[in-house]
PDB file of N, CA, C and O in Angstrom:
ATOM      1  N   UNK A   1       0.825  -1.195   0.000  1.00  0.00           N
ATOM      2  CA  UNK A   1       0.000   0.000   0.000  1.00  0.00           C
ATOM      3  C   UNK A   1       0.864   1.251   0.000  1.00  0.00           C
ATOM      4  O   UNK A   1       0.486   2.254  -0.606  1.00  0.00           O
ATOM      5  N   UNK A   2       1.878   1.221   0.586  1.00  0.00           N
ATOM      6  CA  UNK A   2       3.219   2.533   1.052  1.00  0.00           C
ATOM      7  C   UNK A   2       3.287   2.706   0.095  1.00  0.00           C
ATOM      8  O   UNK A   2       2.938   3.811  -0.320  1.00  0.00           O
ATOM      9  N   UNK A   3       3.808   1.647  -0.865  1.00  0.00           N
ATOM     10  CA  UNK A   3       5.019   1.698  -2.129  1.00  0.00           C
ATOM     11  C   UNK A   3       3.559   2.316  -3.389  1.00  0.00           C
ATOM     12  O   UNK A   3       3.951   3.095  -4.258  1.00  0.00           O
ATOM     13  N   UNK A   4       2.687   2.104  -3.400  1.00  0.00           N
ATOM     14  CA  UNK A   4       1.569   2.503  -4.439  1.00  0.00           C
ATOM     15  C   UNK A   4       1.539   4.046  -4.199  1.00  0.00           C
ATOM     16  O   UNK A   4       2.029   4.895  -4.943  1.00  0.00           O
ATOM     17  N   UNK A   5       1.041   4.202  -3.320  1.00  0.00           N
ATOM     18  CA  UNK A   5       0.964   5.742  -2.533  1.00  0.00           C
ATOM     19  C   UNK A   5       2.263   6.409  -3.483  1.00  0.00           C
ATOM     20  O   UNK A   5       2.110   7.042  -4.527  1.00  0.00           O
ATOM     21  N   UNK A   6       3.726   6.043  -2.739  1.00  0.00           N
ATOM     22  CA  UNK A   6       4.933   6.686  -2.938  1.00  0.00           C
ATOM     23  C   UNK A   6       4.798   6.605  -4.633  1.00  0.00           C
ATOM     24  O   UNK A   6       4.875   7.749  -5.081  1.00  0.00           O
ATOM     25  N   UNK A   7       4.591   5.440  -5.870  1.00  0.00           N
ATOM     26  CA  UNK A   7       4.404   5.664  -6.790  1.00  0.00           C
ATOM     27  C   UNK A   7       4.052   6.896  -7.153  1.00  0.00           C
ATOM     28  O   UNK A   7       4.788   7.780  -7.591  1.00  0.00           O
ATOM     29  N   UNK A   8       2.218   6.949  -6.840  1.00  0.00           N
ATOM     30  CA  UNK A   8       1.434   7.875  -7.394  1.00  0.00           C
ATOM     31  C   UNK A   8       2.123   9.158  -7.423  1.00  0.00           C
ATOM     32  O   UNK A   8       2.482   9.755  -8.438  1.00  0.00           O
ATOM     33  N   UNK A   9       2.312   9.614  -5.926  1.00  0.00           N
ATOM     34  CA  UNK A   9       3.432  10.796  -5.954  1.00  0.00           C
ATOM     35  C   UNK A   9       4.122  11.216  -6.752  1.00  0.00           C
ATOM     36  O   UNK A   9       4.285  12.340  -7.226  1.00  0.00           O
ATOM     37  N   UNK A  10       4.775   9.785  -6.995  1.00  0.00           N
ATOM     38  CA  UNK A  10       6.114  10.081  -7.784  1.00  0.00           C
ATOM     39  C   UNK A  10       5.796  10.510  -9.632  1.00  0.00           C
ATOM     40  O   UNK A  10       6.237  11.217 -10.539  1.00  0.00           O
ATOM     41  N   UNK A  11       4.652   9.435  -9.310  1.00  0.00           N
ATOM     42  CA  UNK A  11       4.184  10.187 -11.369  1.00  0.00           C
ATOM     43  C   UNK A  11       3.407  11.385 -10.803  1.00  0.00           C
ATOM     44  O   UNK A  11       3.189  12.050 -11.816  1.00  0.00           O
ATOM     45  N   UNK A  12       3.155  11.690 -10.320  1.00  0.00           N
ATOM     46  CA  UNK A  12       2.314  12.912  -9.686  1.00  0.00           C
ATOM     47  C   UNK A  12       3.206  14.516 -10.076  1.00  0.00           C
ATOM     48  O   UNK A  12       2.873  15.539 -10.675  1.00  0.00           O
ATOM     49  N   UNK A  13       4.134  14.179  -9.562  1.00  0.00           N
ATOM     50  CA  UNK A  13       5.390  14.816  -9.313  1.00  0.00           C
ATOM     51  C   UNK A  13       5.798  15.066 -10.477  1.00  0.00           C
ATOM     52  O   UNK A  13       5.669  16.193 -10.955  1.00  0.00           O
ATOM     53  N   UNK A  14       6.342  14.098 -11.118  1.00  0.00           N
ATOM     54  CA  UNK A  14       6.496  14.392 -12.315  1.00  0.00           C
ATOM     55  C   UNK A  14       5.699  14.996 -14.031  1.00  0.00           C
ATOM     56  O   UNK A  14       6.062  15.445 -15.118  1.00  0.00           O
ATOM     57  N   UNK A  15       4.697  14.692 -13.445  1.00  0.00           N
ATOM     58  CA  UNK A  15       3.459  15.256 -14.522  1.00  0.00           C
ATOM     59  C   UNK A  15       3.460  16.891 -14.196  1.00  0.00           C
ATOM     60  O   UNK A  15       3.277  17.731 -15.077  1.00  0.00           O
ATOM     61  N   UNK A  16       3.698  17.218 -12.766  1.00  0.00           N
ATOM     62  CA  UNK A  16       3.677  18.409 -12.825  1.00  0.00           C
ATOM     63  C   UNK A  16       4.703  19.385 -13.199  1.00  0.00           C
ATOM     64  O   UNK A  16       4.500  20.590 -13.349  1.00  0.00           O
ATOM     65  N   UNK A  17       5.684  18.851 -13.322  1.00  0.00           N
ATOM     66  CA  UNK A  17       7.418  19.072 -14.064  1.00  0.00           C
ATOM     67  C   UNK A  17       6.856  19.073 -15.336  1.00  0.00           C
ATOM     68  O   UNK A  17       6.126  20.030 -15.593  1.00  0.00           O
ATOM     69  N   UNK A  18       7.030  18.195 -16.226  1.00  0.00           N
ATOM     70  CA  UNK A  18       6.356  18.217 -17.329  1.00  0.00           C
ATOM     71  C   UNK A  18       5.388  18.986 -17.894  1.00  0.00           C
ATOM     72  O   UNK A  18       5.602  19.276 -19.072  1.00  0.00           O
ATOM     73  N   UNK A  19       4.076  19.534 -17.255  1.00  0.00           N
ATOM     74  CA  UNK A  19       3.495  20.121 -17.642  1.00  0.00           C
ATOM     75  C   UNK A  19       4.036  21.702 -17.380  1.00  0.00           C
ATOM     76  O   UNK A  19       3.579  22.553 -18.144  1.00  0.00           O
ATOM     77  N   UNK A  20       4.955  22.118 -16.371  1.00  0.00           N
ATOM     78  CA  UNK A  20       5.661  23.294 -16.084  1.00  0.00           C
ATOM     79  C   UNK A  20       6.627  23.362 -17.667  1.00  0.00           C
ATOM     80  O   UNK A  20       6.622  24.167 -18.598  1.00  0.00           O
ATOM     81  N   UNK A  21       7.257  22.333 -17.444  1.00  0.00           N
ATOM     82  CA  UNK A  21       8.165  22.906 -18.493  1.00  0.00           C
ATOM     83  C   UNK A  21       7.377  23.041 -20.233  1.00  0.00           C
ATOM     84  O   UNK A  21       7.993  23.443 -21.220  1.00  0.00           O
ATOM     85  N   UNK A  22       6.172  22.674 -20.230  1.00  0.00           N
ATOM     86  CA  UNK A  22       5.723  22.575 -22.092  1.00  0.00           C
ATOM     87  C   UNK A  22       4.891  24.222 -21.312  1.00  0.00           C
ATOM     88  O   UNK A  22       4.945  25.143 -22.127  1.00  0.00           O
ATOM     89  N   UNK A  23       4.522  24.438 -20.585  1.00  0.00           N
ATOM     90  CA  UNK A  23       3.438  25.961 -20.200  1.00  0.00           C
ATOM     91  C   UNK A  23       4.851  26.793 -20.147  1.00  0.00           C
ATOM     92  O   UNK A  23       4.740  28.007 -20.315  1.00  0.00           O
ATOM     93  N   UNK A  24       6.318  26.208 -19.907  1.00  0.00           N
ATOM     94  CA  UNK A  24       7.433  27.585 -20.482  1.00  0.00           C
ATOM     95  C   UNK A  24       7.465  27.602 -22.293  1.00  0.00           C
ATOM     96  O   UNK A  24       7.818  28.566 -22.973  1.00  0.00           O
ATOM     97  N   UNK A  25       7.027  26.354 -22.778  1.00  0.00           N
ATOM     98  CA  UNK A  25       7.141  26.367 -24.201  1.00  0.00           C
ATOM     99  C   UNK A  25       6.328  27.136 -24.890  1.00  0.00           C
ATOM    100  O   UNK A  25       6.388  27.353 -26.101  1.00  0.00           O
ATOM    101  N   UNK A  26       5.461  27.609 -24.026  1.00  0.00           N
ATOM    102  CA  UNK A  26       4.196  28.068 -24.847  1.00  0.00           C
ATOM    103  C   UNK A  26       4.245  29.432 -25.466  1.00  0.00           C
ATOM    104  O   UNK A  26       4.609  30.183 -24.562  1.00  0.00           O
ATOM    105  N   UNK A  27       4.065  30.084 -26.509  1.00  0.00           N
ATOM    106  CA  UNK A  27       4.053  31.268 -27.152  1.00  0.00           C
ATOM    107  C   UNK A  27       3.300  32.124 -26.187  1.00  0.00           C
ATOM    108  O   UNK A  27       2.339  32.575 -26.811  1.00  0.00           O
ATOM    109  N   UNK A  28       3.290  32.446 -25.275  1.00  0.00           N
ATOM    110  CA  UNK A  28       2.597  33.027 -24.146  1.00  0.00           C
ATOM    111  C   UNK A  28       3.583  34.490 -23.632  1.00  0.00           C
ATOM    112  O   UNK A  28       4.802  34.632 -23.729  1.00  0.00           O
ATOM    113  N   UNK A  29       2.465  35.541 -23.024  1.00  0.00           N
ATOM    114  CA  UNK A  29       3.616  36.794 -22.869  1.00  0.00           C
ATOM    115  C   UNK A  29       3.364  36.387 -21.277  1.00  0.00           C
ATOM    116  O   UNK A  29       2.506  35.709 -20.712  1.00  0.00           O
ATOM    117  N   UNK A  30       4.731  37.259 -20.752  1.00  0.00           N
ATOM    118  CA  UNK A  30       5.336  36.937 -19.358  1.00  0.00           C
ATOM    119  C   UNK A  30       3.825  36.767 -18.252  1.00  0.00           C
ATOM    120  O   UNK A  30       3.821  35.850 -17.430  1.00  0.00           O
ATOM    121  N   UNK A  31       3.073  37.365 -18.313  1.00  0.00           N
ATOM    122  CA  UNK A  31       2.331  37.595 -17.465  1.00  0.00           C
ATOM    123  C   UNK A  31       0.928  36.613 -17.654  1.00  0.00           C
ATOM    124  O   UNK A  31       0.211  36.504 -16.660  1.00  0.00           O
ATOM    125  N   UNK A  32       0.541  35.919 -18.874  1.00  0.00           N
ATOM    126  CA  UNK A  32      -0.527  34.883 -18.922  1.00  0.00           C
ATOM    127  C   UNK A  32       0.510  33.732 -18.248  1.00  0.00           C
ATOM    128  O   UNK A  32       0.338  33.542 -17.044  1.00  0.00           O
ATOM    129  N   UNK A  33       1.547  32.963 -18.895  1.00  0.00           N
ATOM    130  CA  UNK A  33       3.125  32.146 -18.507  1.00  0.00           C
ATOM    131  C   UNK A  33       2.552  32.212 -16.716  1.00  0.00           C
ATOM    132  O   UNK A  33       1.990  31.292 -16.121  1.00  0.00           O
ATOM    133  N   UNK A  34       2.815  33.232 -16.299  1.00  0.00           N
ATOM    134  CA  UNK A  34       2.939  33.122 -14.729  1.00  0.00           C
ATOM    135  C   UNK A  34       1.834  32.499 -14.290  1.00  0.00           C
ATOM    136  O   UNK A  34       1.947  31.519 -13.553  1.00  0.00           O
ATOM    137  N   UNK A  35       0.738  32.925 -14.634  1.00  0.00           N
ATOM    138  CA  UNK A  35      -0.399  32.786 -14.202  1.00  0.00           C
ATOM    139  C   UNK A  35      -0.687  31.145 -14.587  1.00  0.00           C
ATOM    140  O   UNK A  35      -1.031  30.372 -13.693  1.00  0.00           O
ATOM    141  N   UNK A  36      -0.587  30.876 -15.406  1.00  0.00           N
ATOM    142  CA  UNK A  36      -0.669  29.263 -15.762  1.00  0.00           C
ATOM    143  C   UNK A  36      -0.100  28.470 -15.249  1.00  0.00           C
ATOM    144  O   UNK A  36      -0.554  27.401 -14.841  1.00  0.00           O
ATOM    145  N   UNK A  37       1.370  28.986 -15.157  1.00  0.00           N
ATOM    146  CA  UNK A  37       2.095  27.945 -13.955  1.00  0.00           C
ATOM    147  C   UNK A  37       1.661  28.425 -12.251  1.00  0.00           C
ATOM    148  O   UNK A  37       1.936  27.582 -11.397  1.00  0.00           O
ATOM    149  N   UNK A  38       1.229  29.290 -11.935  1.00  0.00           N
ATOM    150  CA  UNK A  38       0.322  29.171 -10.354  1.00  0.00           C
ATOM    151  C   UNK A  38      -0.770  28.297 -10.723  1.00  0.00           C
ATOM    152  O   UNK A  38      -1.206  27.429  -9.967  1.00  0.00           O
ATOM    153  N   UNK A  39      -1.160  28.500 -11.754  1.00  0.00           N
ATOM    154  CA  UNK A  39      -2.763  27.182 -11.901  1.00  0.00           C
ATOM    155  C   UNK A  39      -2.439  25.909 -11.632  1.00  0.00           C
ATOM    156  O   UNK A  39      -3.008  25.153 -10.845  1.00  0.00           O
ATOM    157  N   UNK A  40      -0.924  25.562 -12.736  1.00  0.00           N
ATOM    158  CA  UNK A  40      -0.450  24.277 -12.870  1.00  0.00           C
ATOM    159  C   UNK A  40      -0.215  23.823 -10.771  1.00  0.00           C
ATOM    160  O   UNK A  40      -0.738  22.908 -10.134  1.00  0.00           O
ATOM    161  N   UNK A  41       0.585  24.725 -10.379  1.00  0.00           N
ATOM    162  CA  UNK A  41       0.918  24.273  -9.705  1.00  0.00           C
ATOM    163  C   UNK A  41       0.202  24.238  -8.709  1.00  0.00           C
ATOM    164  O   UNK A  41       0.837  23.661  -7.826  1.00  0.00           O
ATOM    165  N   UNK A  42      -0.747  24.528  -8.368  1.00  0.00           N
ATOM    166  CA  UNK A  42      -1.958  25.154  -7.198  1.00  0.00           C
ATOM    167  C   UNK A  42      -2.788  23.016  -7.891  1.00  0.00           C
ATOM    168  O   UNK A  42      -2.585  22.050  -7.155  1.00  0.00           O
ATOM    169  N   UNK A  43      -3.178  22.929  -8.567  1.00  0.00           N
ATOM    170  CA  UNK A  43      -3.565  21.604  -9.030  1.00  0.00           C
ATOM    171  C   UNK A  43      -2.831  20.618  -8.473  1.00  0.00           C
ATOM    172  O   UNK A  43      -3.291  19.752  -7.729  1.00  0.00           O
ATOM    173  N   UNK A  44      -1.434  20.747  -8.890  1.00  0.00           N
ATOM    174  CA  UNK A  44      -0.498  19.561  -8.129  1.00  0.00           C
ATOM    175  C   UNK A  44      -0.225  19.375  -6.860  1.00  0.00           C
ATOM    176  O   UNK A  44       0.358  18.426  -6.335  1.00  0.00           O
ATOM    177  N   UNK A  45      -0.747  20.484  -6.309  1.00  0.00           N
ATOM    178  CA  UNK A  45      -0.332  20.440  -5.070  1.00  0.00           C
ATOM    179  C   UNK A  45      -1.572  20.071  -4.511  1.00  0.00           C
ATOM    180  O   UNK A  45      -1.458  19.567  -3.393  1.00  0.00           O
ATOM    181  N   UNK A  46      -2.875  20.180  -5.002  1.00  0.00           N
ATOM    182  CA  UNK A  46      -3.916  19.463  -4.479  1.00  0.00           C
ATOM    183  C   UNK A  46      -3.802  17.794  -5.178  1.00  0.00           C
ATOM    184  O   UNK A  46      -4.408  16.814  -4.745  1.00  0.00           O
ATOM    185  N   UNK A  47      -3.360  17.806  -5.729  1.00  0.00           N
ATOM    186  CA  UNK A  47      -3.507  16.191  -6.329  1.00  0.00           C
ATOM    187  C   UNK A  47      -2.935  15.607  -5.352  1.00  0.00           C
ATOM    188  O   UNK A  47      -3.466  14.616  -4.849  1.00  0.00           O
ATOM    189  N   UNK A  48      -1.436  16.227  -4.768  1.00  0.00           N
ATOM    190  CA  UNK A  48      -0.773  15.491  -3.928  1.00  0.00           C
ATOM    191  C   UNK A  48      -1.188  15.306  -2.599  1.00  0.00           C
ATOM    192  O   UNK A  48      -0.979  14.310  -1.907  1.00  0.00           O
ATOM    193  N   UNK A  49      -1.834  16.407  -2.264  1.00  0.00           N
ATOM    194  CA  UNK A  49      -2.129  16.374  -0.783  1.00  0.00           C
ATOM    195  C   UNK A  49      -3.437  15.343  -0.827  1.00  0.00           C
ATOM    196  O   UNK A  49      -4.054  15.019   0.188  1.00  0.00           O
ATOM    197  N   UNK A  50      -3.807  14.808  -2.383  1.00  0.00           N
ATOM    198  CA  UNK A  50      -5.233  14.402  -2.138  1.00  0.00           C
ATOM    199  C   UNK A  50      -4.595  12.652  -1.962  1.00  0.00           C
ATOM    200  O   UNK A  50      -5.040  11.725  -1.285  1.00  0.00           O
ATOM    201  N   UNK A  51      -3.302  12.726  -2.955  1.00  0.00           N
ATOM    202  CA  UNK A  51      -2.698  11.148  -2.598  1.00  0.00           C
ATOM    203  C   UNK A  51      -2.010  10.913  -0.981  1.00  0.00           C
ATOM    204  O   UNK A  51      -1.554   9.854  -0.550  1.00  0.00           O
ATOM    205  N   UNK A  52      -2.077  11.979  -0.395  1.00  0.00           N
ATOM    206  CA  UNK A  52      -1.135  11.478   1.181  1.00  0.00           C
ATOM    207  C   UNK A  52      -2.867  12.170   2.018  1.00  0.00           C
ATOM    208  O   UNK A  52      -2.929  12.958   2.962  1.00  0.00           O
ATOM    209  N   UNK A  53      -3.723  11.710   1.472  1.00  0.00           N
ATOM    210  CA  UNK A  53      -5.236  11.486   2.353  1.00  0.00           C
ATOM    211  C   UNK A  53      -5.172  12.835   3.244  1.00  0.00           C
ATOM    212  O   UNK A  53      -5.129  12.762   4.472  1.00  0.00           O
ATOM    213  N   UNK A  54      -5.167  13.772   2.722  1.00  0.00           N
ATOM    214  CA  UNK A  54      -5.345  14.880   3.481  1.00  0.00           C
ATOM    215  C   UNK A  54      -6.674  15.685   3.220  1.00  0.00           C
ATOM    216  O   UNK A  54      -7.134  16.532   3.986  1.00  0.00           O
ATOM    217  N   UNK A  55      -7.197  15.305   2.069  1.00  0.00           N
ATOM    218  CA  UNK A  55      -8.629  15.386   1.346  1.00  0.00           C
ATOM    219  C   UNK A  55      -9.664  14.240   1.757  1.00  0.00           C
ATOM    220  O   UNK A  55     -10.788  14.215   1.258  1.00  0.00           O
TER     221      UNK A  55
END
């Protein structure tokens, strides 16, 4: 059960890397860019807290 948990995280984690770095790829001006990565990351950080049962 630990090691599933620690998985999810771990692709968790990484999806949100991934999706940070293609939202720097994006033809976007400085100030939409920012705002997308607080979205991105405001999401991951609920995904995660939702995999360590804090939700």
């Amino acid at each position: 059960m630990a090691s599933s948990a620690l998985i999810s995280i771990l692709i968790t984690f990484l999806v949100i890397i991934l999706v940070l770095y293609l939202v720097q790829r994006l033809p976007l001006d400085a100030r939409m860019r920012q705002i997308a990565q607080i979205i991105v990351i405001i999401i991951g950080i609920i995904s995660l807290l939702k995999y360590l049962a804090v939700f």
